[in-house]
N, C-alpha and C positions, 0 to 999 in steps of 0.2 A: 183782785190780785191774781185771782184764777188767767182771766179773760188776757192780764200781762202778762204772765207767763207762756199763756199758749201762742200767743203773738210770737215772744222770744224764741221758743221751741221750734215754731214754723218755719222763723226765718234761718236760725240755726243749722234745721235739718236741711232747707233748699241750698245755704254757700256750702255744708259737704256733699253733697251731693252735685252737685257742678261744679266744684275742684274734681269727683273721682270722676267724672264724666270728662273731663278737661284733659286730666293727664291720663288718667284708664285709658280711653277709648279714642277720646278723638285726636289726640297726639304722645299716643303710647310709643312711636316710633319720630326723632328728631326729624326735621326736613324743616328746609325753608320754604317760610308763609308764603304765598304767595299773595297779591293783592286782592282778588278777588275774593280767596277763602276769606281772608284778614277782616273784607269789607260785608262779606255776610254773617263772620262769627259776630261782629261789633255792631252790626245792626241788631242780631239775636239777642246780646244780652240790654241794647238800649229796652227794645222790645218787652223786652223780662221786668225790665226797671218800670217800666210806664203800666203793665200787666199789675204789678207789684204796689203801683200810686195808686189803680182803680180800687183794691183792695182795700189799702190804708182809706181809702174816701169813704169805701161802704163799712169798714169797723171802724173806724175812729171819727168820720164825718168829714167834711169838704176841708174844713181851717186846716188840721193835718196832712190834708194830703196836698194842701198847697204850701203847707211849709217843707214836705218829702220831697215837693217839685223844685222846690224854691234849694233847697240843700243840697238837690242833685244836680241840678244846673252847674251850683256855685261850684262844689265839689270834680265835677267832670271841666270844668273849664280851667282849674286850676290844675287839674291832672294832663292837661293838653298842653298848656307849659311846661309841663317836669316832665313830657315827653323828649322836650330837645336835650335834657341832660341825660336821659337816657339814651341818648341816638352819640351824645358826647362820650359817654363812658363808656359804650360798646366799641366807639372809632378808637378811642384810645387805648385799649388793650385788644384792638382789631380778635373781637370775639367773630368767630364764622355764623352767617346770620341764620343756620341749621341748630345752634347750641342756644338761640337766644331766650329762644319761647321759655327754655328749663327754666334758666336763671330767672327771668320775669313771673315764671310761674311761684316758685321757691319765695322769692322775692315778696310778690303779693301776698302769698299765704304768710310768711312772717307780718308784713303791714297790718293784714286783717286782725291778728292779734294783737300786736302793740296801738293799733287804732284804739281797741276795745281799752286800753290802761291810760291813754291820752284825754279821751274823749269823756270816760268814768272822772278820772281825777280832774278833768275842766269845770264838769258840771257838779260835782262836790263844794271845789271851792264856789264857784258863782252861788250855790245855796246857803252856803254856811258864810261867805265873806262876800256882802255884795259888792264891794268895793274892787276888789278883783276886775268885774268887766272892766271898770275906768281901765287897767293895765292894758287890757286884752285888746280893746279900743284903738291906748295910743299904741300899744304895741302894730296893729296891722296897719294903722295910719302912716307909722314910720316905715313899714314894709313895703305900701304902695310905693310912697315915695323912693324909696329906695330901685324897686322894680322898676319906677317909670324915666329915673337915672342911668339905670342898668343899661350900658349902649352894648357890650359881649359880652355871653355865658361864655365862661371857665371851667373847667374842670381838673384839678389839682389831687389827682389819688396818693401820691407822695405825699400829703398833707395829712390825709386822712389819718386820726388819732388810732382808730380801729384796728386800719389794715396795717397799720408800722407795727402796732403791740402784736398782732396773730403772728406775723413773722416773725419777732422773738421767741415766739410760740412754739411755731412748727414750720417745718422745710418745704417749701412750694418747688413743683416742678418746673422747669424752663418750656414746656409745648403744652399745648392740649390735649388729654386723653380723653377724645370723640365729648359726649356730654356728663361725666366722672367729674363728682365733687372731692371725690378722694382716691390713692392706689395705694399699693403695698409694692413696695423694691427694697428689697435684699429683704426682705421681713420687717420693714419701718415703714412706717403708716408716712404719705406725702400726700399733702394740700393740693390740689393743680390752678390753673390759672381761673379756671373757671370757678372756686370757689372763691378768690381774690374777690373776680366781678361783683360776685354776688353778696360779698359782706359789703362793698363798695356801695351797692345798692341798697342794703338795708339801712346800711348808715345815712345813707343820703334822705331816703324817707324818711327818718326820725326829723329832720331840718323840714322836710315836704310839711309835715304831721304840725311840727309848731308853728309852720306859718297856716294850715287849712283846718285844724281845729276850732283857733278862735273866730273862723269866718262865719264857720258854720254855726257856733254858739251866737252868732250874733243875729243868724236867723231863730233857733231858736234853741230851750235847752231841754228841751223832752229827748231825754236817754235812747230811746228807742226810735225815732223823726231821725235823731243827728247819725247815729250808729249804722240806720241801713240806708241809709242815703248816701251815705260818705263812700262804703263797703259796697254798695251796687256801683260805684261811680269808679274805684279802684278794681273789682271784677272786671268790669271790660278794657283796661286799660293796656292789654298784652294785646288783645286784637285792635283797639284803635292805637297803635304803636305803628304792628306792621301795615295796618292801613294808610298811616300818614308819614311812615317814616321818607320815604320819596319825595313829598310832597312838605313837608315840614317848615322849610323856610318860605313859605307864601305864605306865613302865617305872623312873617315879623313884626306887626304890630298887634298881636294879642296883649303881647305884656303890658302896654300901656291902657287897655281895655283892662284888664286884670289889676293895674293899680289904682284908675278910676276908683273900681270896685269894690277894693279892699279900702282905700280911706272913704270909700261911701259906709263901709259898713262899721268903720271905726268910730266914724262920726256917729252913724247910728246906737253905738253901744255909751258913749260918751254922753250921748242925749238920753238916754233911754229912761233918764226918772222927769228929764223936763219934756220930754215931745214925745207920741209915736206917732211909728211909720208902718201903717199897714201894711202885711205880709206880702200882699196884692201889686200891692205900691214897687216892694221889695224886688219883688220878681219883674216885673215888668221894666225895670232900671237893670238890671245885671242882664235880663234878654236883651234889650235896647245895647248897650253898653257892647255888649259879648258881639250883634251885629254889626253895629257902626265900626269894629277895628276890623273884623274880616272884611266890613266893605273896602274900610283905605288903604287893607295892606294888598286889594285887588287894581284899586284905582292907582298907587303910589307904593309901586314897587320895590322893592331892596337894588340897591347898584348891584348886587351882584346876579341878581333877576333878570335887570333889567340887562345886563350884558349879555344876556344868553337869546335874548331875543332879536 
């Protein structure tokens, strides 16, 4: 119990401490990313993650840290796709890309939290009702398919249930005050647009969260494997943002790599008292998988790609 805890403690004290590192210091003043930075802050913390599997390999032995790898894969590829809605929500409430890092930041640190209530309450139920996974199963099974359906992402903030109820709430300003989640005029506390974003964004993650929860229980359900695998995979997701927002649509066939995927691991959880599928096995399909769609989406362009060439 000791030896759990100090695990939890360690890894605990490293995500505050590279949030205050994050926002303190190396972007305590707004400015747009530029690529470059973008491409070595996101290398840094891939870096951090694999530093972090070496770890998990020497305290917990090889099987874990190949279910840590196998998690963070899953987890970072599914965060690659919920990049484009993030590139959708910023286009649409044309946030200036100097304010974006806040929100993402803000953003993330709410997810890391509510991960922790998603992921607790997943692996609860799968102990206490094994019958559960069957759900969880067909639940990402019908996701894939749903995903590999999906011909455009949307983005609908006038829908959002969140952001209609906070405006009943309280009175949003008409412009952006610089990177200000809130101001005071005439003496009355106002909302500004950039906190709109940003509940936009929380919201949306909670939908991210039920569909890459059960993915990642279906690699495995050790609280502490799923937790910092999921949470190193959303830490770098602000600099693999501005690293790929540019470049984003050369990636339009992920998602059908991604529903692959997801009904591969449906199937997996739906089988999981008549067959296994080694972790080994696991990983080596979602890497396969994850390359074969960045190959076609190189070889077999999007029409709008290919117009530009």
């Amino acid at each position: 119990m000791t030896h759990e805890i100090t695990g939890w403690l360690f890894f605990g004290s490293f995500v505050l401490l590279s949030l205050a590192l994050d926002l303190g210091i190396f972007h305590r003043k707004s400015h747009e990313a530029k690529i470059k930075e973008a491409l070595l802050e996101s290398a840094a913390w891939i870096s951090l993650a694999l530093l972090f599997n070496v770890w998990v390999f020497f305290d917990r032995g090889p099987d874990a840290a190949i279910k840590f790898l196998t998690g963070y894969l899953l987890e970072k590829s599914l965060s690659v796709d919920n990049l484009f809605i993030f590139l959708l929500i910023f286009s649409y409430f044309k946030v200036p890309r100097r304010y974006q890092h806040n929100v993402l930041f803000w953003g993330i640190l709410g997810a890391v939290i509510m991960r922790a209530f998603f992921i607790g309450a997943g692996v609860v139920l799968i102990h206490r009702f094994n019958w559960v996974i069957y759900i969880f199963g067909a639940f990402l099974i019908l996701t894939g398919i749903k995903l590999a359906l999906e011909k455009d992402k949307e983005i609908n903030p006038e829908r959002n249930q969140v952001l209609r109820l906070f405006k009943k709430l309280m009175p949003v300003t008409h412009h952006y005050e610089e990177n200000k989640f809130f101001i005071r005029q005439g003496g009355k506390l106002f909302a500004t647009p950039l906190f709109v974003v940003l509940l936009v964004v929380e919201s949306t993650d909670v939908v991210f969260a039920i569909d890459s929860i059960p993915a990642i229980l279906g690699v495995t359900t050790d609280p502490f494997i799923v937790y910092t695998s999921n949470i190193f995979a959303i830490l770098g997701l602000r600099a693999l943002y501005f690293a790929l927002s540019g470049i984003m649509e050369l990636f339009h066939h992920l998602h059908y790599g991604l529903a692959v995927i997801l009904v591969f691991i449906g199937i997996k959880m739906l089988g999981s008292n008549y067959f296994h599928i080694p972790v080994e096995t696991s990983l080596g399909i979602i890497a396969t998988v994850l390359a074969l769609s960045v190959i076609a989406s190189y070889i077999w362009p999007s029409q709008k790609q290919a117009g530009k060439e």
